[in-house]
N, CA and C of each residue as an Amber inpcrd file, in Angstrom:
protein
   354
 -83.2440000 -16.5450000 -46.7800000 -84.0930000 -15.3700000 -46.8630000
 -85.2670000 -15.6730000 -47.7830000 -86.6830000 -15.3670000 -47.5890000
 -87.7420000 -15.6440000 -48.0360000 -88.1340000 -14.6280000 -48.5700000
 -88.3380000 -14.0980000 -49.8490000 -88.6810000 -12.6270000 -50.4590000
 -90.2630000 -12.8280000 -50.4880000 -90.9280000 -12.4860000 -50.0960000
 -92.6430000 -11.6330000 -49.4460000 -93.0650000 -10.5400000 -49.7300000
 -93.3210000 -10.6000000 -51.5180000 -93.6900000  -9.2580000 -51.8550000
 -95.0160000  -8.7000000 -51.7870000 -96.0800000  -7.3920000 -51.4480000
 -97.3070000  -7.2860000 -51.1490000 -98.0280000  -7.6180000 -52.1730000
 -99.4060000  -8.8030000 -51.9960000-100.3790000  -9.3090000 -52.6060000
-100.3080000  -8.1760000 -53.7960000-100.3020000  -6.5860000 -53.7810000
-100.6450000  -5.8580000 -54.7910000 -99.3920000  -5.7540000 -56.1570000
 -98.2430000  -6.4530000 -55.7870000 -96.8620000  -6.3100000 -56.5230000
 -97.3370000  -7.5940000 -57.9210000 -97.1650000  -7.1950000 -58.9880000
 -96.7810000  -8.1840000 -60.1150000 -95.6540000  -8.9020000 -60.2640000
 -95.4980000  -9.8500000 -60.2950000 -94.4740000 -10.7080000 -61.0280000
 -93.9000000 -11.2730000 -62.2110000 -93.1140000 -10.8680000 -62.7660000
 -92.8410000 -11.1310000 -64.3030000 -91.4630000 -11.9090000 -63.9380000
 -91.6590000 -12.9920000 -64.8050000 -90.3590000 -13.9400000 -65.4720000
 -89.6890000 -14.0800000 -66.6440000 -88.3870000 -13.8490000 -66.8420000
 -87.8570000 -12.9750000 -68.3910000 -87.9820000 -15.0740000 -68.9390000
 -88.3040000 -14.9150000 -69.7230000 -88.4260000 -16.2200000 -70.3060000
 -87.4110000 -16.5000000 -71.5750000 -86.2180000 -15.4750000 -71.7190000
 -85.2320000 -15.9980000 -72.0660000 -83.8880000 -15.6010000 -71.0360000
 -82.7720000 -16.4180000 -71.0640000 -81.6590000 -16.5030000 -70.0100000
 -81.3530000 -15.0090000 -70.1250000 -80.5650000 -14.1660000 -69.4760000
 -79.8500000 -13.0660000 -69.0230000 -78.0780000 -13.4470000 -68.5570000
 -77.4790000 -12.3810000 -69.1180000 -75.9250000 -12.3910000 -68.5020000
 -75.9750000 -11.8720000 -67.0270000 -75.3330000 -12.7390000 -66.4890000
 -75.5690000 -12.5440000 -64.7050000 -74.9880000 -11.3800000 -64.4120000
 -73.9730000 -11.1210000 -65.3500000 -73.1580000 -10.0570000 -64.8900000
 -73.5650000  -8.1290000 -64.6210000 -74.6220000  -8.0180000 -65.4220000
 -75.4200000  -7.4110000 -65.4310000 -76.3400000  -7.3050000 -64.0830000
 -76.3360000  -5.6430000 -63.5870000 -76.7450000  -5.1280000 -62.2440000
 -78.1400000  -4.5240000 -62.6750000 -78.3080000  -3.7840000 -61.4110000
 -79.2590000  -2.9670000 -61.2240000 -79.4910000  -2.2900000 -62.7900000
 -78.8160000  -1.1770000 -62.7960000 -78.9350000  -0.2300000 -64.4430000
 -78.8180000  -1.5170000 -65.3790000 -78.4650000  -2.5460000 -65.4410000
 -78.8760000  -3.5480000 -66.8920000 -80.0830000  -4.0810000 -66.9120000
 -80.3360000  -4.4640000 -65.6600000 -81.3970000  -5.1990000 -65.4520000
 -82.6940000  -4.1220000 -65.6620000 -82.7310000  -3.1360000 -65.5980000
 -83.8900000  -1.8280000 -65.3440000 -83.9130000  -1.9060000 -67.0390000
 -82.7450000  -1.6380000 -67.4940000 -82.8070000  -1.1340000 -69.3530000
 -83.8240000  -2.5300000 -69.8560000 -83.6020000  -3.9020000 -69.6450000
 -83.9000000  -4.4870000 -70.3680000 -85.3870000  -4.7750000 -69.8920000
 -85.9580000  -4.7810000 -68.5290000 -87.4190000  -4.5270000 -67.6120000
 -87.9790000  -3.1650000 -68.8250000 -87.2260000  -2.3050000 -69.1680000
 -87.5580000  -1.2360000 -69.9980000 -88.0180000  -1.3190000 -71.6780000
 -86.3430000  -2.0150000 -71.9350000 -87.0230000  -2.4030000 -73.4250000
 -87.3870000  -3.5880000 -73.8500000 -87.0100000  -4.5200000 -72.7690000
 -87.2430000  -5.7350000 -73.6480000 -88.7370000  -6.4650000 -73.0020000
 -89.2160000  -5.9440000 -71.9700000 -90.7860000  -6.2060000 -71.5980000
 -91.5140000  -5.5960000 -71.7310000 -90.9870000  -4.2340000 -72.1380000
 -91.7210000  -2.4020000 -71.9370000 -92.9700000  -2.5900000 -70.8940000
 -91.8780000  -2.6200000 -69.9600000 -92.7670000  -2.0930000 -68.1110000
 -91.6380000  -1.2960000 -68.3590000 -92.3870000  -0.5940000 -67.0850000
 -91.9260000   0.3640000 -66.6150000 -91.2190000   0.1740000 -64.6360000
 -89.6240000  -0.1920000 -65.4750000 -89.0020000  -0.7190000 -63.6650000
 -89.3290000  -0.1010000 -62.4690000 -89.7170000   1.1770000 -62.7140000
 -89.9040000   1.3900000 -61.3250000 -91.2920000   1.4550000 -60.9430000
 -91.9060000   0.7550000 -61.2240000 -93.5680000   0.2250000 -61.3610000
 -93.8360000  -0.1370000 -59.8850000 -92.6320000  -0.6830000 -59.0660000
 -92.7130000  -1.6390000 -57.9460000 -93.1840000  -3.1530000 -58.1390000
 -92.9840000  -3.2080000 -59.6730000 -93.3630000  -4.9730000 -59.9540000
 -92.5670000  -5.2820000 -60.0610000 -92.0140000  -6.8870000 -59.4260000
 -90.8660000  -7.6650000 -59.0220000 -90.5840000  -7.8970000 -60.6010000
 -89.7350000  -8.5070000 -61.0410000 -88.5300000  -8.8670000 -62.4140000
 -87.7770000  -9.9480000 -61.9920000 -88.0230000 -10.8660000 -62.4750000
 -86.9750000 -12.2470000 -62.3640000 -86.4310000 -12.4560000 -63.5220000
 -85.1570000 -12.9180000 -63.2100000 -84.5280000 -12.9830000 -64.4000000
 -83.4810000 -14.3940000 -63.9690000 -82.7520000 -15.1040000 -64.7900000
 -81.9980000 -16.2960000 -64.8060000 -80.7070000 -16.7060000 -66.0780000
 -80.0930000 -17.1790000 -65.5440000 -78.6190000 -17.3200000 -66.6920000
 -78.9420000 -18.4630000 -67.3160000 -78.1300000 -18.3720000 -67.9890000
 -78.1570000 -19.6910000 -69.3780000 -77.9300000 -21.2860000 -68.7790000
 -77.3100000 -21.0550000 -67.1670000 -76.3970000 -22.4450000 -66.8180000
 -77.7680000 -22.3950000 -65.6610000 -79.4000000 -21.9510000 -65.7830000
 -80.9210000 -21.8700000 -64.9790000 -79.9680000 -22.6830000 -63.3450000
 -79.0120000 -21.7800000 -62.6940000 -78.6190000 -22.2100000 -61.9450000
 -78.4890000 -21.2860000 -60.3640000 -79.1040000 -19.7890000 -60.7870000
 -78.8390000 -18.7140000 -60.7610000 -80.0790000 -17.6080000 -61.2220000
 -80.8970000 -16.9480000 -60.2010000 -81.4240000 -15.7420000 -60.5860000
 -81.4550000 -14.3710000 -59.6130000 -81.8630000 -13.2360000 -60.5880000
 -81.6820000 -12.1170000 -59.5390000 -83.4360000 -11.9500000 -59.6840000
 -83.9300000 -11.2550000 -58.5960000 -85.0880000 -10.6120000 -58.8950000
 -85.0970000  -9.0250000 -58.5460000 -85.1290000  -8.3490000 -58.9420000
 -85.3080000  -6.9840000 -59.2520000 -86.8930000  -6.2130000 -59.1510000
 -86.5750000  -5.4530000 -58.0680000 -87.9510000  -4.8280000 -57.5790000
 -87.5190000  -2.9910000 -56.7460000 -87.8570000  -2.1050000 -57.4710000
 -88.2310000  -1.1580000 -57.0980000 -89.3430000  -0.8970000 -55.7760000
 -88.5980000  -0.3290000 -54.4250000 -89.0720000  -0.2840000 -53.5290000
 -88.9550000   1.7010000 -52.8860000 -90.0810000   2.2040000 -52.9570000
 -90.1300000   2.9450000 -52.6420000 -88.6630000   4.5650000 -52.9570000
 -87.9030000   4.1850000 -52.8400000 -86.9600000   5.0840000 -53.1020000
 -85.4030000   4.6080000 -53.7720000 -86.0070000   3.6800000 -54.3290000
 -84.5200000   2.5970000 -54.9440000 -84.4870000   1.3600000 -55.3960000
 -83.8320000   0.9980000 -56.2500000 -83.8390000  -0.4460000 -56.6250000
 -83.3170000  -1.3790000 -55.7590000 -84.1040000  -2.3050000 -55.4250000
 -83.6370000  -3.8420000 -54.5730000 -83.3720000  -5.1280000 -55.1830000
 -81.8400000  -5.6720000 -55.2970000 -81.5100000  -6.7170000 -56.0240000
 -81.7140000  -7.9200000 -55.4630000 -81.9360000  -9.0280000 -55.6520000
 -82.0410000 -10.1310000 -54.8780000 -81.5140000 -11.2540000 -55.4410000
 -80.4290000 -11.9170000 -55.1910000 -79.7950000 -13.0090000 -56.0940000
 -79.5250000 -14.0330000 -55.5050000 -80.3010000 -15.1620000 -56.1890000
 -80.0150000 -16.7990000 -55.6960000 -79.3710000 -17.3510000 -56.5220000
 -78.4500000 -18.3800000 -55.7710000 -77.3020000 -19.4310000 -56.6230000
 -77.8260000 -20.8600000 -56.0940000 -78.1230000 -21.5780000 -57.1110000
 -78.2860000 -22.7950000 -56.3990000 -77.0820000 -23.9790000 -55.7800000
 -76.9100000 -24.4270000 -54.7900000 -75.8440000 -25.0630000 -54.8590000
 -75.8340000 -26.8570000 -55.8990000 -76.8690000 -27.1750000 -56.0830000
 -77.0280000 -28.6170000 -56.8970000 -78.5690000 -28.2300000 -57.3430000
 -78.5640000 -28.7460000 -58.7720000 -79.9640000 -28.5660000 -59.4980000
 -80.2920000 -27.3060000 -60.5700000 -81.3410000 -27.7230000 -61.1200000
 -81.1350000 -26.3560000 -61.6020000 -82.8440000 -25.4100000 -60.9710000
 -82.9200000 -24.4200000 -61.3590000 -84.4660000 -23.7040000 -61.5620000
 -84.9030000 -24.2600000 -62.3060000 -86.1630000 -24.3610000 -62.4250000
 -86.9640000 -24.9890000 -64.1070000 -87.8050000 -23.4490000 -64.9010000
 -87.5460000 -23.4160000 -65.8670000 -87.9430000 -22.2010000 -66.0800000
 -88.4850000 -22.8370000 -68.0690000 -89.8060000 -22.3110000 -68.0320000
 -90.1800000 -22.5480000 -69.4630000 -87.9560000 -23.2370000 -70.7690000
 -89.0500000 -23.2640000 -72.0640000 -87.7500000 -23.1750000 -73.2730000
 -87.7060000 -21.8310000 -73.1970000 -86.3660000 -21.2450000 -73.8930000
 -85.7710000 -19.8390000 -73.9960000 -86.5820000 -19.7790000 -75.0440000
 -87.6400000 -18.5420000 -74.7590000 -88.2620000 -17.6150000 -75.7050000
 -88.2590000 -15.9430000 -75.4020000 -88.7160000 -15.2480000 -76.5240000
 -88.6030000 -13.6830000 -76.1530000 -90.0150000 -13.1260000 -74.9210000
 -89.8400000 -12.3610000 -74.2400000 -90.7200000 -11.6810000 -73.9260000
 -90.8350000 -12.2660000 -72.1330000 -91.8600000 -12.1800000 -71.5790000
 -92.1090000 -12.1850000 -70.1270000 -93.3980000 -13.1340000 -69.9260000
 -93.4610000 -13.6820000 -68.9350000 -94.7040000 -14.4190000 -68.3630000
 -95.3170000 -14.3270000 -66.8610000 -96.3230000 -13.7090000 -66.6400000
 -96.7810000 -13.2440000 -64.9400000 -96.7210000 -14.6400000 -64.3800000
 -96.4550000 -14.6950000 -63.4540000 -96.6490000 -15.6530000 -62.4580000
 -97.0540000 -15.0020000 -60.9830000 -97.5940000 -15.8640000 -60.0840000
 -98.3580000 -15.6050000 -58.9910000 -97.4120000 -15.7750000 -57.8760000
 -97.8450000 -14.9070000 -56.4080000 -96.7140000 -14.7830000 -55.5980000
 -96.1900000 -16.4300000 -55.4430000 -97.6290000 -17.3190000 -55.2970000
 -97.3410000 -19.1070000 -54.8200000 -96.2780000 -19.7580000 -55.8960000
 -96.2070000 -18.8140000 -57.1070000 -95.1860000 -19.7870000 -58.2400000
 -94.0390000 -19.1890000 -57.8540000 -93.9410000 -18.0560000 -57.1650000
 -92.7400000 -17.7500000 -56.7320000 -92.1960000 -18.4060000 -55.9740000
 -92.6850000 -18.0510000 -54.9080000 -92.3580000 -19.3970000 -53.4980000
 -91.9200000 -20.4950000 -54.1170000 -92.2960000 -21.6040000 -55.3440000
 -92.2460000 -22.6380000 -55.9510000 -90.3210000 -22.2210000 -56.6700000
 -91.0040000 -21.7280000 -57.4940000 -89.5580000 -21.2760000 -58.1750000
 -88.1810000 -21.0040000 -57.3440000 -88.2020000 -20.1960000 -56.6440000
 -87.2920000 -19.8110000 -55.1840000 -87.1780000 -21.1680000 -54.9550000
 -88.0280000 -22.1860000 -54.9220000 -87.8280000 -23.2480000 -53.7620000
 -87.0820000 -24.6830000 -54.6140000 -86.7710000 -24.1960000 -56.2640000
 -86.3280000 -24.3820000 -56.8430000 -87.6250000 -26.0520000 -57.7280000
 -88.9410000 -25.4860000 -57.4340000 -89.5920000 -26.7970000 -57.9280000
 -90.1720000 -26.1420000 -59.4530000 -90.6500000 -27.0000000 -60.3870000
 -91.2260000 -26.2030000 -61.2370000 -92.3470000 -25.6330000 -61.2420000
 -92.7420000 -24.7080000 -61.1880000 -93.7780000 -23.5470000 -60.3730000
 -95.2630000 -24.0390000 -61.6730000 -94.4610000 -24.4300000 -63.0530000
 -95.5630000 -25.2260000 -64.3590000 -96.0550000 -25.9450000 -63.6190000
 -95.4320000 -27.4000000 -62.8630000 -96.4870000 -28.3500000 -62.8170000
 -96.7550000 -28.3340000 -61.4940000 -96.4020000 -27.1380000 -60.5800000
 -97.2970000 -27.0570000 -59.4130000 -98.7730000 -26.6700000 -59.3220000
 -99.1960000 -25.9000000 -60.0990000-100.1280000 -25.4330000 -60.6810000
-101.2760000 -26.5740000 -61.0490000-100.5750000 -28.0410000 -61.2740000
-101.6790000 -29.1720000 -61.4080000-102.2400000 -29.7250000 -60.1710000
-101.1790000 -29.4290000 -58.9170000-101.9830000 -30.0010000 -58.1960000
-102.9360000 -28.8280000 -56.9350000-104.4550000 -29.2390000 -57.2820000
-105.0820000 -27.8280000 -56.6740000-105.1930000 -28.0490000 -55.4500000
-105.7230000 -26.7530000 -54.4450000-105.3390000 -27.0410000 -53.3550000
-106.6470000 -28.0180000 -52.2460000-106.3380000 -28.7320000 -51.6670000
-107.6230000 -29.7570000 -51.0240000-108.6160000 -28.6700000 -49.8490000
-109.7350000 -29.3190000 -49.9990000-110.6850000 -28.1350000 -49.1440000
-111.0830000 -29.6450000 -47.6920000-110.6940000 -29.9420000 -46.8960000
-111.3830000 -30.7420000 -46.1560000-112.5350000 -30.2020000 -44.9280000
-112.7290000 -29.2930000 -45.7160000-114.1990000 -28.6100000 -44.8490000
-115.4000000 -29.7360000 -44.5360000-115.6340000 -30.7930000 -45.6750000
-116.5810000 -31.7850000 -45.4650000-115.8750000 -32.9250000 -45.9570000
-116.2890000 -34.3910000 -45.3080000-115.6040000 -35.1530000 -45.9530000
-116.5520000 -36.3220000 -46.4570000-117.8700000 -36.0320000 -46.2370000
-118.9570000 -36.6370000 -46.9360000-119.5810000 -36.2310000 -47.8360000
């Protein structure tokens, strides 16, 4: 499953690990106090466990919260060092992240224009 959220949705990445065990109502409290957004904003929330093997993303859609949880089977996510607070990332670092590459050093390589080649 490929999550395709609209160009107008934000993306935030909790940039320290989360207990997996924790749902919908945990995940909203801490989107609440520990980024102070506001969860039902309709901006996506990623979040990841301590063993970066494992994330949910959390997005308010119109009349309810939508959970979304990946397990990797080998590897891990790459996700910054564990620090406090959140970091935006763009829908393309998502795709990256999901795809389990590091979404940091995708960002170095820009994208080629072969409109002219002289």
């Amino acid at each position: 499953m490929i999550i395709k959220p609209p160009e107008k949705v934000k993306i935030y990445v909790s940039l320290s690990p989360v207990d997996m065990r924790k749902s919908i109502n945990g995940l909203s409290a801490l989107v609440f106090d520990t980024f102070d957004e506001n969860p039902t904003s309709g901006d996506l929330f990623v979040f990841y466990n301590r063993g970066k093997d494992k994330v949910k993303l959390l997005h308010w859609a119109t009349n309810g919260f939508g959970l979304y949880y990946k397990q990797l089977e080998r590897g891990k996510f790459k996700f910054a060092k564990a620090a406090d607070g959140k970091i935006a990332i763009s829908h393309e670092q998502l795709d990256w992240l999901l795809a389990g590459l590091d979404f940091n050093l995708m960002v170095q390589f820009p994208e080629l224009n072969y409109s002219a080649f002289y």
